[in-house]
C-alpha positions as CSV (number, residue, x, y, z in Angstrom):
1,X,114.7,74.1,84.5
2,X,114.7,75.4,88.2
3,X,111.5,76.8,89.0
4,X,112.5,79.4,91.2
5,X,115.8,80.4,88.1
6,X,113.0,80.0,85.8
7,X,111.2,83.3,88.0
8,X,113.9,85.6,87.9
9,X,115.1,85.2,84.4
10,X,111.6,85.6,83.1
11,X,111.4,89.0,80.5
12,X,108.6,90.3,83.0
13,X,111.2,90.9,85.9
14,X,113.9,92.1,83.1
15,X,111.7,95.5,81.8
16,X,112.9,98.6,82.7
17,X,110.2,101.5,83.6
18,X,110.6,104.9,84.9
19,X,110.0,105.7,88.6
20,X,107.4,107.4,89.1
21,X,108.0,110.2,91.4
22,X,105.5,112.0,93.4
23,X,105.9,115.5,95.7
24,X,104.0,116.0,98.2
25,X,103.0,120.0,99.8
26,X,104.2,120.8,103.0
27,X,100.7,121.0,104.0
28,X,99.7,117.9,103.0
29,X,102.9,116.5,105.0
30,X,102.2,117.9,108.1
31,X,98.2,116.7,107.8
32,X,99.7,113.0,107.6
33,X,101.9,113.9,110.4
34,X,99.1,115.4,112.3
35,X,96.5,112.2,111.6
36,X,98.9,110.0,112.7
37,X,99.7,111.5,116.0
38,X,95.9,110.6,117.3
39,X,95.4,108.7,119.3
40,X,95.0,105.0,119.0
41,X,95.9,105.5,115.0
42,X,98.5,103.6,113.9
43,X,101.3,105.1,111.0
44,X,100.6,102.4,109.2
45,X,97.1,103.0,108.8
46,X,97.4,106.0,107.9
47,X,100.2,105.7,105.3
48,X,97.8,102.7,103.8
49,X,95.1,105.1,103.9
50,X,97.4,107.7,102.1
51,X,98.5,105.5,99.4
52,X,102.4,106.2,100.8
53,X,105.1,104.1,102.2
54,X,105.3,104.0,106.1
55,X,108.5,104.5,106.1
56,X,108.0,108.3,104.6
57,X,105.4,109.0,106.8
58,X,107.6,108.6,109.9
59,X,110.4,110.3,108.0
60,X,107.8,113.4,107.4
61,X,107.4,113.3,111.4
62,X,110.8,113.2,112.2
63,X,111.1,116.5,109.6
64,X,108.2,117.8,111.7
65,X,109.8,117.8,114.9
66,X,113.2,119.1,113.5
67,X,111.0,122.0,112.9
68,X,111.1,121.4,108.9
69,X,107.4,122.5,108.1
70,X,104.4,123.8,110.3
């Protein structure tokens, strides 16, 4: 059998879980926002340092600067 068929059709990546889904305070938002505006700190760090996703950590600044929460 193909090793790499072998991978995908294994029952591990067939289970189904829930999502978890997390919200976050606008507070706590607009602290990530604010850490990762200093200088010489990268969003990335801060998202690792957060345990979130980089990706909503620069969508949470955008959302800042549109005036979205303080």
């Amino acid at each position: 059998m193909d090793t790499l068929n072998h991978h995908f059709r294994s029952p591990h990546h067939a289970e189904t879980r829930p999502r978890t889904t997390y919200r976050y305070t606008e507070d706590f938002k607009a602290t990530a926002v604010r850490l990762s505006q200093l200088p010489g700190v990268a969003v990335g760090d801060v998202a690792a340092l957060l345990y979130i996703h980089p990706f909503m950590l620069s969508r949470w600044g955008k959302q800042a600067r549109e005036g979205a929460f303080p």
